[in-house]
Gaussian input, Z-matrix of N, CA and C with variables (Angstrom, degrees):
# hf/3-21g

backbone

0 1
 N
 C     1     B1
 C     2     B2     1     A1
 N     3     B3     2     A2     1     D1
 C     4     B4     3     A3     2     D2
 C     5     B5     4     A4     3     D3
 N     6     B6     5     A5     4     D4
 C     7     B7     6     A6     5     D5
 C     8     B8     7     A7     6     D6
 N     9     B9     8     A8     7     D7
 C    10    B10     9     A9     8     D8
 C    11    B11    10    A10     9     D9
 N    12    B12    11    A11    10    D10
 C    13    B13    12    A12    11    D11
 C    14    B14    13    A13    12    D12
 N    15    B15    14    A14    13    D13
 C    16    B16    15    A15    14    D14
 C    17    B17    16    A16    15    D15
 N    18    B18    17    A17    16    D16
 C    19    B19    18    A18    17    D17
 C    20    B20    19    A19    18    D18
 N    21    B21    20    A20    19    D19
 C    22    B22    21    A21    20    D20
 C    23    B23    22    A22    21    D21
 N    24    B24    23    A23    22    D22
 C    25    B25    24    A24    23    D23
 C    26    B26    25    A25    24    D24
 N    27    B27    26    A26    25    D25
 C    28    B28    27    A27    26    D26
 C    29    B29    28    A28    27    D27
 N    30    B30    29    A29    28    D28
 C    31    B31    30    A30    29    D29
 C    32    B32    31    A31    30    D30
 N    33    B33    32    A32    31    D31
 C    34    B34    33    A33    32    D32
 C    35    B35    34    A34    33    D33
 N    36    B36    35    A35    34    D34
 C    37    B37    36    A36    35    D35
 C    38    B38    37    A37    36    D36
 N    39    B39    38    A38    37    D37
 C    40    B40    39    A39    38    D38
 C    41    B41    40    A40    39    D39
 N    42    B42    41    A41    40    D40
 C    43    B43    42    A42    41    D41
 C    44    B44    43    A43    42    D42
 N    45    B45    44    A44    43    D43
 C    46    B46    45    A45    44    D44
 C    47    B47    46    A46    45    D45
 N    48    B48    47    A47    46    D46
 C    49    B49    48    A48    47    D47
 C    50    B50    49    A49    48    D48
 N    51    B51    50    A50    49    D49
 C    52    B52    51    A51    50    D50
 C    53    B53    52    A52    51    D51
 N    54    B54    53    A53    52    D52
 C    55    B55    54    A54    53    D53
 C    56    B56    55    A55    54    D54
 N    57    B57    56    A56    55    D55
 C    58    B58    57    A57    56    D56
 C    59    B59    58    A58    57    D57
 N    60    B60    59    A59    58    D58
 C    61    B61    60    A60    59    D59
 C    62    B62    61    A61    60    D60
 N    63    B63    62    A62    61    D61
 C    64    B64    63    A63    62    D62
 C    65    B65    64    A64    63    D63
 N    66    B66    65    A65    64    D64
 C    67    B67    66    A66    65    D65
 C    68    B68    67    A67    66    D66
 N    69    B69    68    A68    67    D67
 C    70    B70    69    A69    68    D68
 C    71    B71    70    A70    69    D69
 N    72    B72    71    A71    70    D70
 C    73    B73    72    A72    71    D71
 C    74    B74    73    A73    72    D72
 N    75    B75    74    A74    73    D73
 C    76    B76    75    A75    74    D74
 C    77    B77    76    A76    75    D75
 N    78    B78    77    A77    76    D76
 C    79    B79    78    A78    77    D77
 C    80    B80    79    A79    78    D78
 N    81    B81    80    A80    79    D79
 C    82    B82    81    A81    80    D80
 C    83    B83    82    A82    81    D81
 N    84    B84    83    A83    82    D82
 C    85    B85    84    A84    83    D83
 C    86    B86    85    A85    84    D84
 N    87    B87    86    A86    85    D85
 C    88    B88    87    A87    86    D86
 C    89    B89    88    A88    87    D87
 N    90    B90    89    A89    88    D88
 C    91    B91    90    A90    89    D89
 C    92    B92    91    A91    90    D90
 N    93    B93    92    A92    91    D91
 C    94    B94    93    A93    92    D92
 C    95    B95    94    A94    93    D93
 N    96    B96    95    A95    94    D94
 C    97    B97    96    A96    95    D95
 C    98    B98    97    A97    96    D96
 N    99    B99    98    A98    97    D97
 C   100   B100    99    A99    98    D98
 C   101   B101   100   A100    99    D99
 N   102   B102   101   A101   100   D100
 C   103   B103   102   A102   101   D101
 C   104   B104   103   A103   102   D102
 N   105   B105   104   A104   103   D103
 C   106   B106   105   A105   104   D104
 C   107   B107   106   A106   105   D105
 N   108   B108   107   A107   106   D106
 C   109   B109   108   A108   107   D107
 C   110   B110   109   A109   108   D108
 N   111   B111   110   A110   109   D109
 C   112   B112   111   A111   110   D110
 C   113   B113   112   A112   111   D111
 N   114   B114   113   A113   112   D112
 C   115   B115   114   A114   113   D113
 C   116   B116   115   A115   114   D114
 N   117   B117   116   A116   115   D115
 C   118   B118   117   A117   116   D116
 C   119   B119   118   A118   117   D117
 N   120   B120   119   A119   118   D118
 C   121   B121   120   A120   119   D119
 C   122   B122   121   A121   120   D120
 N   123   B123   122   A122   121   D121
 C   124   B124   123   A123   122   D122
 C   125   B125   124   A124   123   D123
 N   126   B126   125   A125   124   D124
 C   127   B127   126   A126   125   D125
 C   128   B128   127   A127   126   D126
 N   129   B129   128   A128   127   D127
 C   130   B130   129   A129   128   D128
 C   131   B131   130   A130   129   D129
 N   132   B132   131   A131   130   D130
 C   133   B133   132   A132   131   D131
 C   134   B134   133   A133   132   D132
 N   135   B135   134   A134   133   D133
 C   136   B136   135   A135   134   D134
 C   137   B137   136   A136   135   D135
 N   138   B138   137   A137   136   D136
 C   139   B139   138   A138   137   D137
 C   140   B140   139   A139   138   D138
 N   141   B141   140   A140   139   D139
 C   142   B142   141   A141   140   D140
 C   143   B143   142   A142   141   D141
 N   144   B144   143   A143   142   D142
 C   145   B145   144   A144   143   D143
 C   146   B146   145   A145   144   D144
 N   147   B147   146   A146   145   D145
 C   148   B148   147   A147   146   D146
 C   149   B149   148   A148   147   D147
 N   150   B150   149   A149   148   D148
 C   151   B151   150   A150   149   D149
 C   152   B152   151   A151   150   D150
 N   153   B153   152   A152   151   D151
 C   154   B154   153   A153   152   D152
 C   155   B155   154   A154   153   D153
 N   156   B156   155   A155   154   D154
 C   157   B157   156   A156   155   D155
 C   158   B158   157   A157   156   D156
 N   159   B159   158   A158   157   D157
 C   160   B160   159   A159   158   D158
 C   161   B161   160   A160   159   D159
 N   162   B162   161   A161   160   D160
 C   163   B163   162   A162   161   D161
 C   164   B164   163   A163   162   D162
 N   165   B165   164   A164   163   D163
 C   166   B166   165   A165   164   D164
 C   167   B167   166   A166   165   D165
 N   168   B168   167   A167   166   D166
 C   169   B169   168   A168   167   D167
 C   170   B170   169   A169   168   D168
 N   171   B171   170   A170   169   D169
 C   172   B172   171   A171   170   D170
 C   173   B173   172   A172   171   D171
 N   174   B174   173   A173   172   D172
 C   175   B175   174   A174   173   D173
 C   176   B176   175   A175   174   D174
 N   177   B177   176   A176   175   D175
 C   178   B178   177   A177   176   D176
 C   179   B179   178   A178   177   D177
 N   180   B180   179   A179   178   D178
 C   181   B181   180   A180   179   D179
 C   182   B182   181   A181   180   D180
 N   183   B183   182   A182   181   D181
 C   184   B184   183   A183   182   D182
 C   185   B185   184   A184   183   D183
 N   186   B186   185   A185   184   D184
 C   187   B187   186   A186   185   D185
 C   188   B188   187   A187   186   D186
 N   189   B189   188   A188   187   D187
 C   190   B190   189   A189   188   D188
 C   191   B191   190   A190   189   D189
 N   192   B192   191   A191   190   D190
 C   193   B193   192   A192   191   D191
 C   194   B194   193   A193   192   D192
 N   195   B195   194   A194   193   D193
 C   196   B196   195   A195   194   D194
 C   197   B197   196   A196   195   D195
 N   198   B198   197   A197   196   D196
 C   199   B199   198   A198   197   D197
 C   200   B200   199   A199   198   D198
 N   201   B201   200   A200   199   D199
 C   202   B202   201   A201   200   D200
 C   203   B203   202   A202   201   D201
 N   204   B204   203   A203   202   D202
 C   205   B205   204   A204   203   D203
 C   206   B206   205   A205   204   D204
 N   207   B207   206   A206   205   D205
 C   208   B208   207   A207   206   D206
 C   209   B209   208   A208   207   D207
 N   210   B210   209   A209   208   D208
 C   211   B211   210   A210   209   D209
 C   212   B212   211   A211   210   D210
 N   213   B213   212   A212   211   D211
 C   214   B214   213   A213   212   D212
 C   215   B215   214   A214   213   D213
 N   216   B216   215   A215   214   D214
 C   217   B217   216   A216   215   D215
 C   218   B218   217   A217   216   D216
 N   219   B219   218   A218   217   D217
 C   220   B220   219   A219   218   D218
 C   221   B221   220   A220   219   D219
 N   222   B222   221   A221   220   D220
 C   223   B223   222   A222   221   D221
 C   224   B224   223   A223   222   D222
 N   225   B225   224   A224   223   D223
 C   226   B226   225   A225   224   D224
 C   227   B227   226   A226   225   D225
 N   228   B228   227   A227   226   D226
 C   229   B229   228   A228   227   D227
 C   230   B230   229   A229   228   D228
 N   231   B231   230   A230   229   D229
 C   232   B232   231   A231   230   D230
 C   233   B233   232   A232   231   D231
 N   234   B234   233   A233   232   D232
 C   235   B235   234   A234   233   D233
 C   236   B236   235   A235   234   D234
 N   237   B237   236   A236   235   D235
 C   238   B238   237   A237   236   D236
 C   239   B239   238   A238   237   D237
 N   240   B240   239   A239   238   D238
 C   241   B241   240   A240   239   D239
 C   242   B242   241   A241   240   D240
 N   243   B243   242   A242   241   D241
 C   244   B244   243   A243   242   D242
 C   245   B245   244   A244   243   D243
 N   246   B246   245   A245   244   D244
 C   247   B247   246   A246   245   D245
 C   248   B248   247   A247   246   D246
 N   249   B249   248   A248   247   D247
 C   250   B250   249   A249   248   D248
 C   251   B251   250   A250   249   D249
 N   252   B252   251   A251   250   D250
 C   253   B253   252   A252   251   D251
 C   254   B254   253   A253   252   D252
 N   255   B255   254   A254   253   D253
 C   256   B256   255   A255   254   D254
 C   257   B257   256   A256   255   D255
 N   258   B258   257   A257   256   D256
 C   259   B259   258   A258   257   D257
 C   260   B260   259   A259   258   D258
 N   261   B261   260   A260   259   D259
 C   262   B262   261   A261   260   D260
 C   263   B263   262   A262   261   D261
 N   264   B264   263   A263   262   D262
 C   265   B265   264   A264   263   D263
 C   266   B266   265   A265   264   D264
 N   267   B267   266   A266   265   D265
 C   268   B268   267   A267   266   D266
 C   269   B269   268   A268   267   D267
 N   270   B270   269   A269   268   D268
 C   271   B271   270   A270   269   D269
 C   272   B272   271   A271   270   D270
 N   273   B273   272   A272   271   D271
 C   274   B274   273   A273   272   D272
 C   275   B275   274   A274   273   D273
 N   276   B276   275   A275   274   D274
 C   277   B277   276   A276   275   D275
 C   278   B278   277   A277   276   D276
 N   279   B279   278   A278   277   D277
 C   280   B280   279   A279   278   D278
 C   281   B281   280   A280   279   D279
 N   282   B282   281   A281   280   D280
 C   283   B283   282   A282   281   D281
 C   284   B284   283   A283   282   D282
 N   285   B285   284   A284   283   D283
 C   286   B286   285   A285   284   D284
 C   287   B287   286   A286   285   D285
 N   288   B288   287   A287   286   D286
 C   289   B289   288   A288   287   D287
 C   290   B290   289   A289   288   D288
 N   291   B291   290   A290   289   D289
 C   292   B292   291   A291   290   D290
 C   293   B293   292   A292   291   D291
 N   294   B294   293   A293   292   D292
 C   295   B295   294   A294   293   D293
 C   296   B296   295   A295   294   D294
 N   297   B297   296   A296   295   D295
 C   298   B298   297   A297   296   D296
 C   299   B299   298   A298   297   D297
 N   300   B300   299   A299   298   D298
 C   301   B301   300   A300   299   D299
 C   302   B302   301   A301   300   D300

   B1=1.4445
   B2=1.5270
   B3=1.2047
   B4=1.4322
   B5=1.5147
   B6=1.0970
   B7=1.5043
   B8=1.3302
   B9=1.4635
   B10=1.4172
   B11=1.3600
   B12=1.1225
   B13=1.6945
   B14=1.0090
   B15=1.1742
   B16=1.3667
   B17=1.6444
   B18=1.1678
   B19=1.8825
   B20=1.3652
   B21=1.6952
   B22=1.5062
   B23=1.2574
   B24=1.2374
   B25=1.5010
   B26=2.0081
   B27=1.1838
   B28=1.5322
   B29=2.0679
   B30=1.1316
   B31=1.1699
   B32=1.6269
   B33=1.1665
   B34=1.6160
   B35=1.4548
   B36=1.5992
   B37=1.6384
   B38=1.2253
   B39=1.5200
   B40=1.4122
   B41=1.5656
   B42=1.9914
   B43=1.1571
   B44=1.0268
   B45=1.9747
   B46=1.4475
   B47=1.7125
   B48=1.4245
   B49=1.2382
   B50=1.5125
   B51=1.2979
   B52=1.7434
   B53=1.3136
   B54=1.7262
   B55=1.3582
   B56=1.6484
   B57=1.4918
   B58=1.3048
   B59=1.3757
   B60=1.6992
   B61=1.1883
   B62=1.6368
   B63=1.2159
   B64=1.5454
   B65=0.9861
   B66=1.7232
   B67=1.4280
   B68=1.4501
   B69=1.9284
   B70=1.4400
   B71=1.7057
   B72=1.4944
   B73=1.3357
   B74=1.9998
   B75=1.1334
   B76=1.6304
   B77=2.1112
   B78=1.3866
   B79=1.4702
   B80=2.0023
   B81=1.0996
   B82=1.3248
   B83=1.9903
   B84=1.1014
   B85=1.5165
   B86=1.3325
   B87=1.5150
   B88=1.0258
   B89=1.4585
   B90=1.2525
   B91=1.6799
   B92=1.4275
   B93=1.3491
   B94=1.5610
   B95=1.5668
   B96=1.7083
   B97=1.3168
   B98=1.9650
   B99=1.6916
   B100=2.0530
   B101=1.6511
   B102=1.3996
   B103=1.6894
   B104=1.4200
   B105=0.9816
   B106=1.6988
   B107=1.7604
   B108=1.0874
   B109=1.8108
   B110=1.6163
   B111=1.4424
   B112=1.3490
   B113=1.3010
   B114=1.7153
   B115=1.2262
   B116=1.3215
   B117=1.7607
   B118=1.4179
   B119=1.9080
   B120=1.4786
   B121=1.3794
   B122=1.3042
   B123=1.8324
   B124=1.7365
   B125=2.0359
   B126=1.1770
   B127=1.4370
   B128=2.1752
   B129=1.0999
   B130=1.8690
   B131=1.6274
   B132=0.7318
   B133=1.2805
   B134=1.7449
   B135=1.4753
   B136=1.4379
   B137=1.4594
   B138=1.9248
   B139=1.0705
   B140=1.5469
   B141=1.8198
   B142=1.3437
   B143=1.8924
   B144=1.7294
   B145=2.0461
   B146=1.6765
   B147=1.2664
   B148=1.2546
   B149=1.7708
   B150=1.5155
   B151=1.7652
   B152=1.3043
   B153=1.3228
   B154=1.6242
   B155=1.4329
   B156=1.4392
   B157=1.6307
   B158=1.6149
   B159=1.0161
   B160=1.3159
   B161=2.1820
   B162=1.0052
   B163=1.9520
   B164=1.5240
   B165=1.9672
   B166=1.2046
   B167=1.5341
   B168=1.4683
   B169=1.6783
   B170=1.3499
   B171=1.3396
   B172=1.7198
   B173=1.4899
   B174=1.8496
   B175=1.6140
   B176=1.5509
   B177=1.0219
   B178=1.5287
   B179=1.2852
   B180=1.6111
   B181=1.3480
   B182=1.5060
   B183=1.7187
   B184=1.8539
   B185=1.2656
   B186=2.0300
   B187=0.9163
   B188=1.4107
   B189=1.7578
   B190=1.0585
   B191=1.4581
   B192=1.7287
   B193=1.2444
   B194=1.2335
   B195=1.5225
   B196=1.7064
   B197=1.1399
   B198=1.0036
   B199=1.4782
   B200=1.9393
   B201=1.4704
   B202=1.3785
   B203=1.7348
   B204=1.3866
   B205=1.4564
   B206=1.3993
   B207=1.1056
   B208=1.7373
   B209=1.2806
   B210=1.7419
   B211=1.4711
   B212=1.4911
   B213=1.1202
   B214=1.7113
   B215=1.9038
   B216=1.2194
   B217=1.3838
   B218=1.0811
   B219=2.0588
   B220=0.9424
   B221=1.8379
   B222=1.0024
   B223=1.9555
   B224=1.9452
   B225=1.4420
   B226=1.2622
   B227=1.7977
   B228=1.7533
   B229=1.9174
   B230=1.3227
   B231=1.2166
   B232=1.1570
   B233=1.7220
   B234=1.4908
   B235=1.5539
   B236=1.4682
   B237=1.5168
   B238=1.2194
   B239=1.5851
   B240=1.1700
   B241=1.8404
   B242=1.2642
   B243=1.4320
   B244=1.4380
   B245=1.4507
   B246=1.5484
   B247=1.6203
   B248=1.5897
   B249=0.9786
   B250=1.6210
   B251=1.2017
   B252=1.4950
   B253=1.4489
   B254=0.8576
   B255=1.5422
   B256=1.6817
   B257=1.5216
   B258=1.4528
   B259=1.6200
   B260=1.1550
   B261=1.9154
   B262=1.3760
   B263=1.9597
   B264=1.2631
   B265=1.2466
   B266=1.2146
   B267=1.0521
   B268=1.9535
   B269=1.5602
   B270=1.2173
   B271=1.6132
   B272=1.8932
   B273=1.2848
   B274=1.5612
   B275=1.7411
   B276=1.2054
   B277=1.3608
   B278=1.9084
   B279=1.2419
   B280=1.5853
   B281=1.6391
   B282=1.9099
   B283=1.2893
   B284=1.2883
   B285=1.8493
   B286=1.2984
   B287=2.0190
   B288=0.8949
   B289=2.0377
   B290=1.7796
   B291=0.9149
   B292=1.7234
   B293=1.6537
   B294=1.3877
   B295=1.5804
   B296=1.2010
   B297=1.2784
   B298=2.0999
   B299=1.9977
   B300=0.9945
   B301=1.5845
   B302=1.6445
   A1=108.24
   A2=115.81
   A3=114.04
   A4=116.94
   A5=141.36
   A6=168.95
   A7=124.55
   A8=131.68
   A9=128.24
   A10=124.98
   A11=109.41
   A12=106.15
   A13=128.95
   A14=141.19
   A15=144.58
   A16=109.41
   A17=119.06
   A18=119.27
   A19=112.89
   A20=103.76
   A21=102.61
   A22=142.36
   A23=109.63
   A24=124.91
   A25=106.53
   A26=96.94
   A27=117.74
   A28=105.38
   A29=105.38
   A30=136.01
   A31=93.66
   A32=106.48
   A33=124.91
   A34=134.83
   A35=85.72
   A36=101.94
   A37=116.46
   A38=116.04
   A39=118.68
   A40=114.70
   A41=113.57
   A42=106.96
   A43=134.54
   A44=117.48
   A45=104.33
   A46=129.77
   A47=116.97
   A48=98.23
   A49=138.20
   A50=104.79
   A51=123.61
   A52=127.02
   A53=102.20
   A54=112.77
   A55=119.90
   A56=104.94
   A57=121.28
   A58=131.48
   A59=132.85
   A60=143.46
   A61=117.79
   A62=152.52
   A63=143.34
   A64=77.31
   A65=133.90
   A66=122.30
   A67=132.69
   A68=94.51
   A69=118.52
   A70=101.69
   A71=107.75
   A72=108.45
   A73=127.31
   A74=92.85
   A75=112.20
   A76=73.26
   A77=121.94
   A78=129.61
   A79=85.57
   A80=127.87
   A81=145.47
   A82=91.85
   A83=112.17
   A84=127.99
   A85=99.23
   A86=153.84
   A87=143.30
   A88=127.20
   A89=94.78
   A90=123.18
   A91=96.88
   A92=122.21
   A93=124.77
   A94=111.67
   A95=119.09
   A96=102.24
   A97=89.14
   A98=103.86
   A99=108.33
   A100=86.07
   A101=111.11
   A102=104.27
   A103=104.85
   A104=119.86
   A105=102.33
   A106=96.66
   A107=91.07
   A108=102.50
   A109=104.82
   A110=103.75
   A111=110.94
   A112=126.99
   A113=105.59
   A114=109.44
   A115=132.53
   A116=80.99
   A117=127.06
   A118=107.93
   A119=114.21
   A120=93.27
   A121=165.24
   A122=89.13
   A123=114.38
   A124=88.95
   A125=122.48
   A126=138.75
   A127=90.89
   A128=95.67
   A129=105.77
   A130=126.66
   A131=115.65
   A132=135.15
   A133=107.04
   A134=109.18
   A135=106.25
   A136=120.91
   A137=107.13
   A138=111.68
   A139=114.04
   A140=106.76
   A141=113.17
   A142=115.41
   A143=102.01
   A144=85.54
   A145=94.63
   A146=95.22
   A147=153.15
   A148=108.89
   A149=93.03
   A150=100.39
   A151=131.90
   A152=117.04
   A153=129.46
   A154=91.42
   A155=95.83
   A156=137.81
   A157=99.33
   A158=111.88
   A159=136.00
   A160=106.34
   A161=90.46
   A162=90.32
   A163=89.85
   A164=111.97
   A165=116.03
   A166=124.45
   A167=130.46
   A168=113.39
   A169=88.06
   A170=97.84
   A171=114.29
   A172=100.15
   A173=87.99
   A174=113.89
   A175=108.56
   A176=115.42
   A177=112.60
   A178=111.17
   A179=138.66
   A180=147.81
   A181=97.03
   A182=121.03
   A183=112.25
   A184=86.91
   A185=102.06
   A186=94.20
   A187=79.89
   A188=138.14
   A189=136.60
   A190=104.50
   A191=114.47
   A192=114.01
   A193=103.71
   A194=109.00
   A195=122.04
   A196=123.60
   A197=142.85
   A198=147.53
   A199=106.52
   A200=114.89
   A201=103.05
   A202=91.06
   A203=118.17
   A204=108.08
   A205=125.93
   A206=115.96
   A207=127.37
   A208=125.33
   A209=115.44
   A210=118.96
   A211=106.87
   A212=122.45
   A213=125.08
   A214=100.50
   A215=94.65
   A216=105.54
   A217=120.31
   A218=132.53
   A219=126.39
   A220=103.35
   A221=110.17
   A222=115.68
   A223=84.70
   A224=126.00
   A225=123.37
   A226=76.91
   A227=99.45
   A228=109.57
   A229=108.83
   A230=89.56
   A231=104.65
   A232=117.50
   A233=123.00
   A234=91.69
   A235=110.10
   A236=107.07
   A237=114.67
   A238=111.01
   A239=130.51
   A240=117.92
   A241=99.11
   A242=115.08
   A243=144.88
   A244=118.91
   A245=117.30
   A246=102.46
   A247=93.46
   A248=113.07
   A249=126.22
   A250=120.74
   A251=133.37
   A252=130.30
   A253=100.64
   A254=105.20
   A255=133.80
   A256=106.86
   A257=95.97
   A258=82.21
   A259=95.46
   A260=110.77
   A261=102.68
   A262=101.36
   A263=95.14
   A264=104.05
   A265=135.46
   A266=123.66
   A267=128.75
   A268=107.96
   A269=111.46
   A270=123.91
   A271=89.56
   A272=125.10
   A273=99.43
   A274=91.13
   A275=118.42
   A276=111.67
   A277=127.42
   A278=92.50
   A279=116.61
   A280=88.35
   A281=119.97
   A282=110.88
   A283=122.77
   A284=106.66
   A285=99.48
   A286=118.12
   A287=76.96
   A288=99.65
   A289=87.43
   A290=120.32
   A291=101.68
   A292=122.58
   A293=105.25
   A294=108.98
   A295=141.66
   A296=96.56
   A297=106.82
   A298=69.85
   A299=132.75
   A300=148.48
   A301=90.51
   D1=107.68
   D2=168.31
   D3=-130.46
   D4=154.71
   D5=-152.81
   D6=82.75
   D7=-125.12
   D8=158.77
   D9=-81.25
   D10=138.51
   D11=151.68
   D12=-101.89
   D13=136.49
   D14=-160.91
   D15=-106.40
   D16=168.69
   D17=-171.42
   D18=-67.94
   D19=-38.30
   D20=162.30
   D21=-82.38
   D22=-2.95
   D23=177.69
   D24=-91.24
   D25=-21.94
   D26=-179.82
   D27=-75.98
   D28=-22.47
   D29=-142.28
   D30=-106.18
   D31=-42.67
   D32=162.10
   D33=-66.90
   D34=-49.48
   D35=162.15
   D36=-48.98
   D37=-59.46
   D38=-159.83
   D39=-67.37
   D40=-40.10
   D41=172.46
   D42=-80.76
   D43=-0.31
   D44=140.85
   D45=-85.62
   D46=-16.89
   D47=156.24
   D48=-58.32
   D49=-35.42
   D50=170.25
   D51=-71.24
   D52=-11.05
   D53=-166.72
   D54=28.67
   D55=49.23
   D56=148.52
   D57=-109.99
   D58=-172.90
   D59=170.06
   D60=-45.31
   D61=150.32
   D62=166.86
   D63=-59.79
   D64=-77.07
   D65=-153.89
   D66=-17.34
   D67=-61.59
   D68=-178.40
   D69=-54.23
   D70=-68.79
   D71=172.20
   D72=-37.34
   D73=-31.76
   D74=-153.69
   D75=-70.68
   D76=-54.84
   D77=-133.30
   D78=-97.17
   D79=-13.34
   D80=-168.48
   D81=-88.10
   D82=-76.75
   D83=176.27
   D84=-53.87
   D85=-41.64
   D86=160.10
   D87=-34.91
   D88=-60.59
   D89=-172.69
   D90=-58.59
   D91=-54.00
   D92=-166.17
   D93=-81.17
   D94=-12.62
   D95=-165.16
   D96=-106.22
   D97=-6.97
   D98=-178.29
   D99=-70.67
   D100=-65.76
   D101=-161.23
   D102=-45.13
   D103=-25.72
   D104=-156.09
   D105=-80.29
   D106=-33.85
   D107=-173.71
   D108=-54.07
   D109=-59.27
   D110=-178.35
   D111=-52.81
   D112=-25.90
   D113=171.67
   D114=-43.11
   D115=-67.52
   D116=169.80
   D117=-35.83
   D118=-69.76
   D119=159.79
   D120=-124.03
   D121=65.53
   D122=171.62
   D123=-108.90
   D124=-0.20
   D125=140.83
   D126=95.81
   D127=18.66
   D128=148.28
   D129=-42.74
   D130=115.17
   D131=174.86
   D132=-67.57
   D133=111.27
   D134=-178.96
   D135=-123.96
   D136=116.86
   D137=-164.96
   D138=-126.02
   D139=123.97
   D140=-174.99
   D141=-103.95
   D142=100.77
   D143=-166.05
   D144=-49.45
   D145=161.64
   D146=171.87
   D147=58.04
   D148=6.52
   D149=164.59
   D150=-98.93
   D151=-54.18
   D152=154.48
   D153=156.69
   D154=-174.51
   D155=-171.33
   D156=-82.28
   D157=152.74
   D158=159.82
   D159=-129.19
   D160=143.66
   D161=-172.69
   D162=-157.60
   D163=155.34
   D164=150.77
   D165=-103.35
   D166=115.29
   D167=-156.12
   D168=-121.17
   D169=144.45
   D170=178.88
   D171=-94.78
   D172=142.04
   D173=-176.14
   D174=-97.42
   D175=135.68
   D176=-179.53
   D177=-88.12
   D178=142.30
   D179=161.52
   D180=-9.85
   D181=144.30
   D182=148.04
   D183=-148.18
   D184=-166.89
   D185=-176.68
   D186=-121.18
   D187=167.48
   D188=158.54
   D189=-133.63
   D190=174.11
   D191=176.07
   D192=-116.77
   D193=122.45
   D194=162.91
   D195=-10.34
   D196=121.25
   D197=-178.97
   D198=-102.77
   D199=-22.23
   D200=-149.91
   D201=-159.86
   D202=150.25
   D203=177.61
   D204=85.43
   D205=144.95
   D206=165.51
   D207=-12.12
   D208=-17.36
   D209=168.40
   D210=-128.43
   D211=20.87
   D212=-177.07
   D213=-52.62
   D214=136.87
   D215=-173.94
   D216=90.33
   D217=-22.70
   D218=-165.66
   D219=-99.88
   D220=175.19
   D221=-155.38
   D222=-107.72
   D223=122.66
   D224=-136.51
   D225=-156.45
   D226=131.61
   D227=170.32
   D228=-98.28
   D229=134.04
   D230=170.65
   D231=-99.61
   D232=128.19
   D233=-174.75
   D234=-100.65
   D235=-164.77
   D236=-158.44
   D237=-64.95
   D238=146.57
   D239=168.86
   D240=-156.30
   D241=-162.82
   D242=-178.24
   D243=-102.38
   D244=152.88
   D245=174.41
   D246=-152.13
   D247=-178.05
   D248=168.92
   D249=-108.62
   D250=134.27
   D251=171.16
   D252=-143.37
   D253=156.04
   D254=179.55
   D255=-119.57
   D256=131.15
   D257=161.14
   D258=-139.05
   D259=144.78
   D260=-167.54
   D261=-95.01
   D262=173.75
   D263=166.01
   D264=-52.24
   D265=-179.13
   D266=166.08
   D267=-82.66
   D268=-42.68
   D269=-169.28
   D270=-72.59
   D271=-37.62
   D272=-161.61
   D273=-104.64
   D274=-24.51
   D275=173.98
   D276=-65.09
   D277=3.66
   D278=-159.82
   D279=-109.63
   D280=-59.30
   D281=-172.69
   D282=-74.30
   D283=-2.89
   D284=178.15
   D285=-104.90
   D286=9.42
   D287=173.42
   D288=-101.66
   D289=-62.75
   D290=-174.32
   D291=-54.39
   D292=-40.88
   D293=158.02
   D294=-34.50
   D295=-24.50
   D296=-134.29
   D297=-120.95
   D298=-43.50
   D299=-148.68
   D300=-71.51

């Protein structure tokens, strides 16, 4: 399997691994991808062993230069906010170097 997978194709996966309904699957993958969100913003730290972290880390103010648009070229602030990161594990960062190898 190589390129993207998409939510519904994920959605497929699971209800043949589960050998259930897409539905069941479809409402299963829901449930697991809302919590994580929600976690995410009551600002919970979400951690799956041997998959990785999910975290919300604050970005500090910069300045960058426009790449695109009505000020391209010009040096443009950005202010401070929030973002999401993943970092995966050792166990999946390991199976996906053996894959690729």
């Amino acid at each position: 399997m190589a390129g993207i997978i998409y939510k519904g194709q994920l959605i497929e996966l699971v209800a043949e691994s589960l050998e259930c309904s897409k539905t069941e699957a479809a409402t299963a993958v829901s449930a697991v991808l809302d919590n994580i969100g929600e976690a995410l913003r009551e600002n919970d730290r979400v951690t799956l062993r041997g998959f990785g972290t999910f975290e919300v880390r604050e970005t500090p103010a910069r300045k960058v230069r426009a790449i695109a648009g009505a000020n391209a070229g010009e040096i443009i602030e950005l202010p401070a906010g929030h973002r999401v990161a993943f970092v995966a594990s050792k166990t999946l960062t390991e199976s996906a170097r053996n894959g690729r190898a």
